[in-house]
C-alpha positions as CSV (number, residue, x, y, z in Angstrom):
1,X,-82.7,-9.5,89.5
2,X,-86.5,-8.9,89.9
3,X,-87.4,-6.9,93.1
4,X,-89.6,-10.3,94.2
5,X,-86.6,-12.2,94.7
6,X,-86.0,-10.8,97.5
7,X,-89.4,-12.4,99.1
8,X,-89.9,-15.8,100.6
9,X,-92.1,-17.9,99.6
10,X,-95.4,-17.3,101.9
11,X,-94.5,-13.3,100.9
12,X,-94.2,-14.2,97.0
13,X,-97.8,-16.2,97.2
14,X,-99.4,-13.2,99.7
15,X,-97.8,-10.6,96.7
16,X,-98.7,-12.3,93.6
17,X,-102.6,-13.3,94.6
18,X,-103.8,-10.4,94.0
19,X,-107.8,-11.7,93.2
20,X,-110.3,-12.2,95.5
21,X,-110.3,-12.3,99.4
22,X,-107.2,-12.4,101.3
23,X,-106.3,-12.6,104.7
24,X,-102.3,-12.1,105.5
25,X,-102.1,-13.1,109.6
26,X,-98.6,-11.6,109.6
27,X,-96.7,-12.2,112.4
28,X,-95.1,-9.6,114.4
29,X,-91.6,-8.9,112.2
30,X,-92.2,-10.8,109.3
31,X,-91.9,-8.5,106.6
32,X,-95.8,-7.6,106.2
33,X,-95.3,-3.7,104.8
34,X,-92.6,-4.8,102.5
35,X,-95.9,-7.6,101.7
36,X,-97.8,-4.7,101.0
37,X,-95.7,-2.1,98.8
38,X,-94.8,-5.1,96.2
39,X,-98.1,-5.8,95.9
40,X,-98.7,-2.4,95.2
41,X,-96.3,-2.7,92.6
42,X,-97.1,-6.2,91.4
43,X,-100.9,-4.5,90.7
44,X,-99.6,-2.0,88.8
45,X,-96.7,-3.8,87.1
46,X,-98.0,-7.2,86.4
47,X,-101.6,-7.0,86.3
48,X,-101.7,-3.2,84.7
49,X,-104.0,-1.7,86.9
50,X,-104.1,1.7,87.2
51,X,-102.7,3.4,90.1
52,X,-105.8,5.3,91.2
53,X,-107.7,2.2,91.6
54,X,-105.7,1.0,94.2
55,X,-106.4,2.1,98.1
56,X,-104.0,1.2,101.0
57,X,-105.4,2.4,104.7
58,X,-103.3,2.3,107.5
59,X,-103.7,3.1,111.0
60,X,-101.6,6.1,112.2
61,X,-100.7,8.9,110.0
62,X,-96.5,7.5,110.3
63,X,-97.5,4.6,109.3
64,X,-99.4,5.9,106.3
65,X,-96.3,8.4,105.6
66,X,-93.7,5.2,105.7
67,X,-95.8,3.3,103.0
68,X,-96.2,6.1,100.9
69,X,-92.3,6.2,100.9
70,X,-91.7,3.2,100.2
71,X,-94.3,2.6,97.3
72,X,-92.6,5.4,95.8
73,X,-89.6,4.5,96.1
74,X,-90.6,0.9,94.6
75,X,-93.3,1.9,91.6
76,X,-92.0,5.4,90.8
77,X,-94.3,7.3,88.1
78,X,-97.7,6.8,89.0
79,X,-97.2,6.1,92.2
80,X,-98.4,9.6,93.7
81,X,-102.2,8.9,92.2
82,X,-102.4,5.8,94.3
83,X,-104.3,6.4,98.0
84,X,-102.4,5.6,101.3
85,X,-104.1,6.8,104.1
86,X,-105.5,6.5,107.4
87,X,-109.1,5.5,107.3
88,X,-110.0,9.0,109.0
89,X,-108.1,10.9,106.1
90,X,-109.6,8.3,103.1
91,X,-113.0,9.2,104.8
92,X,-112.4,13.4,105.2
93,X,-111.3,13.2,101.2
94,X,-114.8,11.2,100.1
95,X,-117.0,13.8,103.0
96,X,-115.6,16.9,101.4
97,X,-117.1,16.1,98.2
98,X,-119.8,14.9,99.2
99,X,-121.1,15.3,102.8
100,X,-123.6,17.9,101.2
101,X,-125.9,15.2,100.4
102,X,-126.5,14.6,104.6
103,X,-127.1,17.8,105.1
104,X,-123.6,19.3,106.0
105,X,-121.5,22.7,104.5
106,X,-118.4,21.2,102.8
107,X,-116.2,23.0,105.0
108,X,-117.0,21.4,108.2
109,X,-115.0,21.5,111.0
110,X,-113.2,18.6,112.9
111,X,-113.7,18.4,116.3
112,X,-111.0,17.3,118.5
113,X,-111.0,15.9,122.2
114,X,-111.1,19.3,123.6
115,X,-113.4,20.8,121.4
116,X,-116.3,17.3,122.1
117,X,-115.5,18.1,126.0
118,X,-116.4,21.6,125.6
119,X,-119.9,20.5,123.9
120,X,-120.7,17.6,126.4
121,X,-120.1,20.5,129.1
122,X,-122.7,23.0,127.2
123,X,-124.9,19.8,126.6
124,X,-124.9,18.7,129.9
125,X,-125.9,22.8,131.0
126,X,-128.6,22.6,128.7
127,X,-130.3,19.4,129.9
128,X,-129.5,19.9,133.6
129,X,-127.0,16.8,133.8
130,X,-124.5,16.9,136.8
131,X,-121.2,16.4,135.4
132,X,-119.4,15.5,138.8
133,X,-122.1,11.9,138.7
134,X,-121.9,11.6,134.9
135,X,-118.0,12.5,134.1
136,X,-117.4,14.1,130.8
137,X,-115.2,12.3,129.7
138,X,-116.9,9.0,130.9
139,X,-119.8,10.4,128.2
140,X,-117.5,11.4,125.5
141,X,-115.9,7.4,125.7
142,X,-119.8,5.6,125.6
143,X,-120.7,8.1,122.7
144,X,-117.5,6.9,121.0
145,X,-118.5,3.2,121.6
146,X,-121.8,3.5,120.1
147,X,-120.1,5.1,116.9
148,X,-118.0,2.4,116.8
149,X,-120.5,0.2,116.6
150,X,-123.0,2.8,114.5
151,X,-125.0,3.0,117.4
152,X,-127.1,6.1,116.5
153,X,-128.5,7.8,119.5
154,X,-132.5,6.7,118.8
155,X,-130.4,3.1,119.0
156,X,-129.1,3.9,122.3
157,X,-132.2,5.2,123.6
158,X,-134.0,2.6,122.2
159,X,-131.9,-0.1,123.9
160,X,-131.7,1.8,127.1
161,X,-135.2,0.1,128.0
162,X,-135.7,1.4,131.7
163,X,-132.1,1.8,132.5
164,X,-132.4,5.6,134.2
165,X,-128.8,6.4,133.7
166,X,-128.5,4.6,130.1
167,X,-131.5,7.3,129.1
168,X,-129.4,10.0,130.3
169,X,-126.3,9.1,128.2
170,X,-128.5,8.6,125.1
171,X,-129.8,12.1,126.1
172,X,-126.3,13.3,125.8
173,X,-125.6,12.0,122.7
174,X,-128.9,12.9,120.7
175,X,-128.4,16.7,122.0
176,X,-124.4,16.3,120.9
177,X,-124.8,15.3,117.5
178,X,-127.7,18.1,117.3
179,X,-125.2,20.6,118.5
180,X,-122.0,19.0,116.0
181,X,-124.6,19.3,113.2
182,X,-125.9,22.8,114.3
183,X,-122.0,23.9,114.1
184,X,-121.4,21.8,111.1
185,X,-119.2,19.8,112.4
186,X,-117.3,16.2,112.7
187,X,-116.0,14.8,115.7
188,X,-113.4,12.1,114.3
189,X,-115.7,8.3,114.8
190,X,-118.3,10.7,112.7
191,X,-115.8,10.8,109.7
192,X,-116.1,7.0,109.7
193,X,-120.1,6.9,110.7
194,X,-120.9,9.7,108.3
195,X,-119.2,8.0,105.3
196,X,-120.8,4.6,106.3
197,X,-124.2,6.6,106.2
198,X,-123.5,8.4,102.9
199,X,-122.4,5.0,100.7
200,X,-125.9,3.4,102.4
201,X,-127.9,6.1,102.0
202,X,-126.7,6.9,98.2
203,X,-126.2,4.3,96.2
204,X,-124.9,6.4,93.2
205,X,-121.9,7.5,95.9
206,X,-120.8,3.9,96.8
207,X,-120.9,2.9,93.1
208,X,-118.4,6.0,92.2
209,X,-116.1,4.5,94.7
210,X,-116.4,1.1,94.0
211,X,-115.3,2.1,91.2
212,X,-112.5,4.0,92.0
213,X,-110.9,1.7,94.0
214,X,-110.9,-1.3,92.8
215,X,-108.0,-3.1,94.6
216,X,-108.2,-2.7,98.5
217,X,-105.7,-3.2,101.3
218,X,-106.0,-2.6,104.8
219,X,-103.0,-2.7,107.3
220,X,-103.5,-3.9,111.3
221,X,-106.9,-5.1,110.7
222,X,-106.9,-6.3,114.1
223,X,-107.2,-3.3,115.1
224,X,-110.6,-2.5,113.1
225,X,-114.0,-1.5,114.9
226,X,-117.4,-2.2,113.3
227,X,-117.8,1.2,111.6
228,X,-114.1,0.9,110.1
229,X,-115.3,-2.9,108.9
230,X,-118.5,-1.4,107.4
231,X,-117.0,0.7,105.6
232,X,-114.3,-1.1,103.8
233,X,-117.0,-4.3,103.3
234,X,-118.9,-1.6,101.7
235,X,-116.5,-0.5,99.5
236,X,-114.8,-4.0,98.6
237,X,-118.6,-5.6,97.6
238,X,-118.4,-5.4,94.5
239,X,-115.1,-6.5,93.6
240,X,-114.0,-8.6,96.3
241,X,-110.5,-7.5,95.3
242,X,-110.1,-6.6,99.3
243,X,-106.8,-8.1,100.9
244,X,-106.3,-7.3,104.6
245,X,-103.2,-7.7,106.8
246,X,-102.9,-8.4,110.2
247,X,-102.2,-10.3,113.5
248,X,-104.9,-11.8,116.1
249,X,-101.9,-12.3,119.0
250,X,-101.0,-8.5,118.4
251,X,-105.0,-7.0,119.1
252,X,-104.4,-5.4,121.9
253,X,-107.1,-2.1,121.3
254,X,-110.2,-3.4,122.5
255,X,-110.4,-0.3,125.0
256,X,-110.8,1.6,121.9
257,X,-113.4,-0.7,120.4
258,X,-111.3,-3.2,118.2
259,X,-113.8,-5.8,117.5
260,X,-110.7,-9.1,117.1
261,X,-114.3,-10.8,115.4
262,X,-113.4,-9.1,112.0
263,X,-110.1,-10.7,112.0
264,X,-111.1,-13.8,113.2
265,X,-114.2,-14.2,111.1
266,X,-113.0,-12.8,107.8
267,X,-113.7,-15.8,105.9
268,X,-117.4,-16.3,106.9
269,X,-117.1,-12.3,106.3
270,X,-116.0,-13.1,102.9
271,X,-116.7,-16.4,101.5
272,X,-114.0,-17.6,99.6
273,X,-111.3,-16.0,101.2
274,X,-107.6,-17.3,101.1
275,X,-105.9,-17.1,104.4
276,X,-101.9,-17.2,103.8
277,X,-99.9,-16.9,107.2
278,X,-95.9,-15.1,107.1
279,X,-94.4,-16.8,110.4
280,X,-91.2,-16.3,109.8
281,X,-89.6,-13.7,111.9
282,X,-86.5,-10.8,110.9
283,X,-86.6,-8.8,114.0
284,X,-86.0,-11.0,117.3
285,X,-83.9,-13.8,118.5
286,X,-84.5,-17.3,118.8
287,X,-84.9,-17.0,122.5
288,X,-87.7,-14.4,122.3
289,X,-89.3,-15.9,120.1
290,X,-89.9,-19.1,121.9
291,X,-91.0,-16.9,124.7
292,X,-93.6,-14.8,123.0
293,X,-95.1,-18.5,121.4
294,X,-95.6,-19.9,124.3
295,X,-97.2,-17.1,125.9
296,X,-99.4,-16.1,123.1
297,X,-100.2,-19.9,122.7
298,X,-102.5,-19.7,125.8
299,X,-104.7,-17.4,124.3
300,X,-108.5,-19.0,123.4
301,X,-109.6,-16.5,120.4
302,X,-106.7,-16.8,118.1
303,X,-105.9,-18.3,114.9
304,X,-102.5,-20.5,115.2
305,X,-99.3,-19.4,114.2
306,X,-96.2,-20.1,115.4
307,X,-93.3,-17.6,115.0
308,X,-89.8,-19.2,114.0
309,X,-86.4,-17.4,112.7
310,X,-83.1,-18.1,111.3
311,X,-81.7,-16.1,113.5
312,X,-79.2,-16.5,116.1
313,X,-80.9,-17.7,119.6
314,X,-79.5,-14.7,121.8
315,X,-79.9,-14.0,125.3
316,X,-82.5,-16.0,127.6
317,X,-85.1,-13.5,128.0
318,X,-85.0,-11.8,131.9
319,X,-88.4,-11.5,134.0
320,X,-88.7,-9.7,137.1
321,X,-91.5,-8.9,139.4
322,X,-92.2,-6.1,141.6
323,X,-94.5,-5.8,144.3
324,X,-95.5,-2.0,143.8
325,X,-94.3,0.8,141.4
326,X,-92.6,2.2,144.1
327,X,-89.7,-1.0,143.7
328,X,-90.4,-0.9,139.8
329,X,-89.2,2.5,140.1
330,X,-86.0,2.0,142.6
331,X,-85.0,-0.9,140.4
332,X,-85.3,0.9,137.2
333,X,-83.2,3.9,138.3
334,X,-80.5,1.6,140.4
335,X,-79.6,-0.5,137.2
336,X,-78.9,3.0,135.3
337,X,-76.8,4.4,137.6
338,X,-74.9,1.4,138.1
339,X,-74.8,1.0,133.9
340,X,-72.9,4.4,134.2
341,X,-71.3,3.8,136.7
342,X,-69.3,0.7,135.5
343,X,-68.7,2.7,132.2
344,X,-71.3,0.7,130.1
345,X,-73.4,3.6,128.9
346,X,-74.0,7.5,129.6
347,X,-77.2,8.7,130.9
348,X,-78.4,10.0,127.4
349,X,-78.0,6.2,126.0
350,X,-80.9,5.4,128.2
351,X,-84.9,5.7,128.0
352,X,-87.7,5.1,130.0
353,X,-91.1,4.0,128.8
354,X,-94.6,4.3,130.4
355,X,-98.3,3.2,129.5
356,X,-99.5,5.8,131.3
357,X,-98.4,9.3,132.0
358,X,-99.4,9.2,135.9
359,X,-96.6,6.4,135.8
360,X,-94.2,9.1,135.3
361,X,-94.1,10.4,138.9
362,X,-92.5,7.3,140.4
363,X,-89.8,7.3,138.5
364,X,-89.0,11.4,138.3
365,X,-88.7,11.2,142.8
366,X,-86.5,8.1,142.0
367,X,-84.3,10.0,139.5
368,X,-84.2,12.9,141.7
369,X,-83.0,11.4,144.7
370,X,-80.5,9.6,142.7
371,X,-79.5,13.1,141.7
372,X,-80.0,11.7,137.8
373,X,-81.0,13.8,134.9
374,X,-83.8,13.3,132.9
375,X,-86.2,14.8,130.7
376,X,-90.0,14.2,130.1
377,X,-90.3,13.4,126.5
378,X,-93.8,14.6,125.1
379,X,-96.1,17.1,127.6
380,X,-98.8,19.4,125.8
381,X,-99.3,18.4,121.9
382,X,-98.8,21.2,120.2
383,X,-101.8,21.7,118.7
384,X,-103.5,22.1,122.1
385,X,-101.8,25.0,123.4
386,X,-103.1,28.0,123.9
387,X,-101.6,30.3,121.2
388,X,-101.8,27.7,118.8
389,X,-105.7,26.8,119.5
390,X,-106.3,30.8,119.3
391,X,-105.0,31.1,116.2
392,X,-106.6,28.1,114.6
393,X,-109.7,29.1,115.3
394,X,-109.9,32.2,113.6
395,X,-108.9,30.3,110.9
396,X,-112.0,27.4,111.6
397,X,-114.3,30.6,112.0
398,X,-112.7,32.1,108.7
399,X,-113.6,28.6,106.8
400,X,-116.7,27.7,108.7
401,X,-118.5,30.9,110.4
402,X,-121.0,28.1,111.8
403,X,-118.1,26.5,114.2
404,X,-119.9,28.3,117.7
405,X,-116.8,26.7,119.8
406,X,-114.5,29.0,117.5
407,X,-116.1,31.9,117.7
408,X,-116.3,31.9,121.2
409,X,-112.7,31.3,121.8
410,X,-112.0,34.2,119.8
411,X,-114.3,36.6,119.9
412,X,-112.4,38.1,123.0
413,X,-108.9,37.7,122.0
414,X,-107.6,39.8,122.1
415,X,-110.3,41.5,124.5
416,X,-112.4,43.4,122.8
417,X,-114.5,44.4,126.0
418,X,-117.7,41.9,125.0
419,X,-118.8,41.2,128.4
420,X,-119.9,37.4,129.3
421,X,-123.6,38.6,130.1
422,X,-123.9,40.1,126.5
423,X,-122.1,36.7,124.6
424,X,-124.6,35.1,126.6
425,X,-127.5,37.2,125.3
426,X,-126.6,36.7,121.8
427,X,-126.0,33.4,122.0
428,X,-129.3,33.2,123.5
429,X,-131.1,34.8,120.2
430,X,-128.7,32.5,118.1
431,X,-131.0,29.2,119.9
432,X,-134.0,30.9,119.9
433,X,-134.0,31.7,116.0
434,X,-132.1,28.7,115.0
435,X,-128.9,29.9,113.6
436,X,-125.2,29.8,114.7
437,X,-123.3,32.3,117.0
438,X,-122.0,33.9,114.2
439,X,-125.2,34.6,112.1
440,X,-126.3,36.3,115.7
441,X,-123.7,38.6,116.2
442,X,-123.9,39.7,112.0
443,X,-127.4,40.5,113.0
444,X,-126.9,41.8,116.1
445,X,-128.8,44.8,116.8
446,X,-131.1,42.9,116.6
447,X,-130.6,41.1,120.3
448,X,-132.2,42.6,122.7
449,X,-130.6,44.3,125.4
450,X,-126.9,44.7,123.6
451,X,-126.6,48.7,124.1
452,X,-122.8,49.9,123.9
453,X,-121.5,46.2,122.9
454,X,-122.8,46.5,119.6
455,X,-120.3,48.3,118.3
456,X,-117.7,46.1,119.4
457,X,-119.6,43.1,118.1
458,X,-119.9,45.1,115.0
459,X,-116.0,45.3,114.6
460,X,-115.5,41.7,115.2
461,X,-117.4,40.9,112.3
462,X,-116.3,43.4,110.0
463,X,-113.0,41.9,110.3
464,X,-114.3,38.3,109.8
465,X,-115.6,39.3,106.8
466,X,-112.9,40.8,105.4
467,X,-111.1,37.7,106.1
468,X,-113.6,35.5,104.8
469,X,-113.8,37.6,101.5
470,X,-109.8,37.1,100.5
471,X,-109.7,33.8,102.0
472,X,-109.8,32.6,98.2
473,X,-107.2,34.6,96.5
474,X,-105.0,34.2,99.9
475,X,-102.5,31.5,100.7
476,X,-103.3,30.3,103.6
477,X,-99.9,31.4,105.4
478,X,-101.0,35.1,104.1
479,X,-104.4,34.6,106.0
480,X,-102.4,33.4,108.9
481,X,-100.5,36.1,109.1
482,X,-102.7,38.7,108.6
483,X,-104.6,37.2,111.6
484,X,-101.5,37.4,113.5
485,X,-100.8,41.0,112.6
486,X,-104.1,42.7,113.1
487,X,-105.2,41.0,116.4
488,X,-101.8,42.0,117.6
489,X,-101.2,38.8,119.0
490,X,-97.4,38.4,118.5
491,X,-97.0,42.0,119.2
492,X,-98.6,41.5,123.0
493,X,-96.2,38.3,123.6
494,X,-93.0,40.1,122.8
495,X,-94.2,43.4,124.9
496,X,-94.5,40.3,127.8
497,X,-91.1,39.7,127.2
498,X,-90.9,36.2,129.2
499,X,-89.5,33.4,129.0
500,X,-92.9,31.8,128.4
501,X,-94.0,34.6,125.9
502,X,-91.0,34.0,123.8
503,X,-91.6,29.9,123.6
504,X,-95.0,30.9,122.8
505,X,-93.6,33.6,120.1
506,X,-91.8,30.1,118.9
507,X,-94.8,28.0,118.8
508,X,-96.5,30.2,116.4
509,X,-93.2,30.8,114.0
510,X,-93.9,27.1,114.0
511,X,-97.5,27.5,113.0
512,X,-96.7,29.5,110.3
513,X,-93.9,27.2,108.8
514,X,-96.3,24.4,108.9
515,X,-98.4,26.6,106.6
516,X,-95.6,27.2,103.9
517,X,-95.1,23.1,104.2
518,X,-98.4,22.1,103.4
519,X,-98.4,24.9,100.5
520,X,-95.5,23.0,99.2
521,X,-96.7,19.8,99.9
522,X,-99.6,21.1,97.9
523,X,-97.7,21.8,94.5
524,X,-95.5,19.0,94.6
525,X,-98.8,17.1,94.1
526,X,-100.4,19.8,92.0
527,X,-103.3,20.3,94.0
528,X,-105.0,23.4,95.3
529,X,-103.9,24.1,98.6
530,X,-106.5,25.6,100.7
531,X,-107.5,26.6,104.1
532,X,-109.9,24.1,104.2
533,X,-107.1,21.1,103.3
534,X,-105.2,22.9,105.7
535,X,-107.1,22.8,108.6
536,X,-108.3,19.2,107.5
537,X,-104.5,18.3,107.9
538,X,-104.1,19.7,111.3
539,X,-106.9,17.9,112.4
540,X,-106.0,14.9,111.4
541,X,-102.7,15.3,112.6
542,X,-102.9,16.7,116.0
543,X,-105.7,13.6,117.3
544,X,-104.4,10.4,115.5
């Protein structure tokens, strides 16, 4: 029995046309990543081509991780040579190797929210910019838009006109990428930007790629912004060999900057184009069904598709309105406790979910005056706390001595006594001359002003550069370690000897185990596992 059998028909056709344009509007349950992984195979297996000129982008990193399982799984030996990944981590791979030609140090650093929040602060300082009438993050969302659309900040500016307050935002943005490309670093829309200007800007670049990857798919292309179109159009010219999968009636990341126009205009996109449609449903009941068509049906910009399945009809779908979220809540909480209380389930059988996490608060006074257990699933990422960020940025500074947001987070912890006034002297110099925060304090008896600092300064670097120096012939737990050891900052949690000092002790045994698995990970795949990769992982991990 061939593994195809197991396909219907509008799979088979979407699996076996594998030239040209094509468009997949895959309903919601029909089957599309199974779509996808035997037309991996088919490629390889019918059409002999090779596995490392195929390229499979999907959205979130689990997604990415569930396809790579399953192709696998399905193709076996070759199947590790074969790229599925989220655009952001296709784009890091092709700006390591080459982001040299823009003007950028290999080992940049990533920025994540925190980090861009922490610039836009120091921007808006510099250009006198109240932050309580132009909200950080407010800036941070209309510099992400403009990436999204590759909107450079002369653009912005440019299209401002006379618009006082649209001149202050493009202000913002021209002195943030000055100050990301001063600390050579990325925020993550510039991993899409950035590529999209290296394959324009270098011809010799795109063709390499081209190249390479020769058969394209992209997963939830609803979900696609301009620079995320861009790119792939880019890299699918010359071949045309670019099949993309998704569903107009599931777009629902416009906030974000989903542009539904590259789903819905694909074929003027991409003349030619064959559009095949999986309808048929696996997941739901009759009964749903009906109720999501003729909901969706209303909508104006779609393409039509009607959901059916050979499943059993089920229960009528129940709708109930509230008048507030306080009655949302009451109701919620009252048809759990009576669940139990009839015997139908325990309170561990049940979950709550929220779209926003200032939703939560209803429902925690409702559970408590019910006198109901419950615990809030999620809270601080783990990459964003404290001991965790610490230690992460000696490793950024150890990689990329330019990063100034590392440096500064670290160059007191544990305190080494270097006063606010003198940070801000030498980071004073650092502007003047040009150079980063680091180069500053290697040179800095040279700052005026410094007196008895400098030889605290002076052991901060020393041990920076030792680091620096065995960060090649050290794994990257090794470095991690010797970070943790000599800064005495596992030593100073346990003499705490808290409750929260030991979680934090935790935290970082965690840390360190993620270091041994990407070492692993590494030599499973025979590749070189650095602190560079490493850090590129985190990255992409902790903000997708």
């Amino acid at each position: 029995m061939s593994i195809y059998d197991t396909l219907n028909p509008p799979q088979k056709e979407a699996v076996f046309h594998t030239e040209g344009p094509l468009l997949i509007l895959a309903g919601a349950g029909s089957g599309k990543t199974r779509v996808l992984t035997h037309r991996i195979a088919c490629l390889m297996e019918e059409k002999g081509v090779n596995p490392w000129n195929i390229l499979a982008i999907t959205f979130t990193n689990k997604a990415a991780q569930e396809m790579r399982e399953r192709v696998d799984k399905l193709v076996g030996m070759g199947a590790e040579s074969i790229w599925v990944s989220t655009f952001h981590s296709a784009c890091v791979r092709i700006l390591r190797r080459h982001i040299d030609f823009l003007g950028f140090d290999n080992h940049f650093a990533i920025y994540d929210t925190e980090d861009q929040k922490t610039v836009i602060k120091e921007v808006c300082r510099r250009l006198n910019i109240d932050t309580k009438i132009y909200k950080e993050r407010t800036l941070m969302a209309k510099i992400s838009h403009a990436k999204d659309e590759l909107i450079s900040p002369e653009e912005m500016e440019l299209n401002a006109g006379g618009d006082f307050n649209e001149k202050k935002i493009a202000a913002v943005y021209k002195e943030y990428q000055a100050t990301l490309r001063k600390n050579n670093a990325l925020d993550f829309d510039d991993l899409i930007v950035k590529t999209v200007e290296l394959f324009q800007n270098y011809p010799n670049v795109l063709e390499y790629y081209q190249e390479r990857f020769q058969y394209i798919m992209v997963d939830e292309y609803q979900d696609t912004n301009t620079a995320q179109f861009k790119f792939v159009s880019l890299l699918a010219s010359k071949y045309q060999n670019l099949c993309v999968v998704g569903d107009d009636d599931q777009s629902i990341y416009k906030f974000r900057g989903a542009n539904i126009g590259n789903i819905l205009g694909f074929e003027q996109a991409f003349p030619g184009a064959k559009v095949i449609r999986l309808e048929q449903n696996y997941r739901s009941t009759g009964n749903i069904l009906e109720a999501a068509n003729r909901v969706i049906e209303n909508n104006t910009e779609r393409k039509p598709k009607r959901l059916w399945t050979e499943n059993e009809s089920g229960d009528k779908v129940h709708f109930r309105q509230f008048l507030n979220g306080f009655e949302e809540a009451e109701y919620v909480v009252g048809e759990i406790t009576k669940a139990r209380r009839n015997g139908d389930c325990n309170y561990k059988d049940c979950a709550v979910l929220y779209r926003t996490n200032a939703q939560s608060r209803l429902f925690e006074e409702k559970f408590l005056l019910a006198n109901v257990p419950y615990k809030i699933v999620g809270g601080i990422n783990f990459y964003a706390r404290k001991e965790i960020k610490d230690l992460l940025c000696y490793l950024k500074t150890i990689n990329n001595a330019r990063d100034d947001l590392a440096v500064q987070r670290i160059i007191n912890v544990p305190k080494r006594g270097i006063g606010a006034t003198t940070l801000g002297r030498v980071q004073d110099y650092a502007d003047n001359m040009g150079i980063s925060l680091y180069e500053a304090l290697r040179v800095a008896e040279e700052v005026p002003s410094i007196g008895r600092s400098l030889s605290k300064i002076d052991g901060f670097v020393t041990f920076i550069q030792m680091l620096k120096s065995k960060a090649d012939v050290m794994t990257v737990e090794e470095i991690l370690q010797e970070v943790i050891d000599s800064t005495g900052y596992v030593a100073e949690l346990e003499a705490e000897d808290t409750e929260e000092s030991r979680a934090r002790i935790e935290n970082i045994d965690e840390l360190i185990s993620k270091t041994v698995a990407y070492q692993e990970a590494m030599e499973e795949q025979n590749q070189p596992a650095t602190l560079s990769g490493f850090l590129e992982e985190v990255a992409l991990v902790a903000d997708i």
